[in-house]
Steps between C-alpha positions, in 0.01 A plus 500: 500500500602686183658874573238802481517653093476888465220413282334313824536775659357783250163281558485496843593875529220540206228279666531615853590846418802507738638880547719399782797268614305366759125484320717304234663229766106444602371432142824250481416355839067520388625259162789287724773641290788397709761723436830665675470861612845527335364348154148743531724808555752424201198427321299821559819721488555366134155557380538843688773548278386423153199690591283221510348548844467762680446438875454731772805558676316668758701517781398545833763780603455360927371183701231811581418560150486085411241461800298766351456354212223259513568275228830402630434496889125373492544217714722711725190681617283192526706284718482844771158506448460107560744514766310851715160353456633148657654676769157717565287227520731267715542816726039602460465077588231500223306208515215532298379573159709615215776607731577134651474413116761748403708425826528142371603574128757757606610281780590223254654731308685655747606170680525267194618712182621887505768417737679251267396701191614819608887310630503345163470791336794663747747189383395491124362818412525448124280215498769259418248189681230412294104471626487183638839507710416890623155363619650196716770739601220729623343258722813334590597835627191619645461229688843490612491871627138443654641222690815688607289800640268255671778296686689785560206701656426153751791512646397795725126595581438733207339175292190666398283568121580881502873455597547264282344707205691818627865311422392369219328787370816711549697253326267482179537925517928460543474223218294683271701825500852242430285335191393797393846676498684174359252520226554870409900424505418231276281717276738759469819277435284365205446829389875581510590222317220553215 
């Protein structure tokens, strides 16, 4: 695969109108531009530089002020929301309706992909796996963990739906706070070092 050209990367900057760091390593990612965080950040800091570029160095001052920004932390917010409204059904034993529809699609989510999603994202925060292997990490994971709870809860008398989703949904809350803060260190060293 030849090596990523500043010129390469004027045009994707131009076409997706990337203002961040992290806005720019999704348009690379959106066109499978492979390409080493190292390489991106020598990259940007040169066109920086010359005055070529000019990318927001916005810098969230705080793990408090990176959650609050939305653009950053978006999936932070739905994987709680996912994670509550699995853990309300389970809990309201909805059965019916929209509700046992909901209680299915956030219960394969919860059981078969955040888990392994959100640990991925704790061991490589900077996205150093590509699609394909984060997805069958994901499952691989979720499964695994799903699993794990479930044998773990049979060994005593507590093997039941809502205790189940009560582990698990603590978990996915503990997991998602780790991501979340292993991707803001990883944001912010990449702002240092542009």
């Amino acid at each position: 695969m030849p090596e990523l050209t500043r010129e390469e990367l004027i045009e994707v900057i131009k076409r997706h109108r990337s203002y961040s760091l992290a806005s720019l390593q999704k348009s690379l990612k959106g066109e499978n531009i492979n390409v080493s965080d190292e390489k991106l950040l020598w990259l940007v800091k040169q066109l920086q530089s010359d005055g070529t570029i000019e990318l927001s160095t916005k810098d969230a001052a705080s793990f408090r002020g990176y959650l609050i920004d939305i653009w950053n932390a978006w999936w932070f917010y739905l994987v709680i929301i996912v994670a509550l409204s699995e853990l309300f059904l389970v809990i309201s034993n909805a059965q019916a309706g929209a509700a046992l529809f909901l209680r299915i699609l956030f219960g394969l989510g919860i059981l078969g992909i955040i888990p392994g999603s959100l640990t991925v994202m704790i061991v490589f925060p900077g996205g150093q796996v590509n699609a394909l292997e984060k997805i069958a990490l994901s499952i691989f994971l979720s499964v695994l963990i799903s699993i794990t709870v479930g044998v773990l809860l049979g060994l005593g008398p507590f093997f039941q739906a809502s205790n189940n989703i009560i582990i698990i949904t603590v978990y996915v809350v503990l997991a998602d706070v780790a991501a979340s803060y292993r991707s803001y260190n990883f944001l912010r060293s990449a702002h240092k070092f542009a």
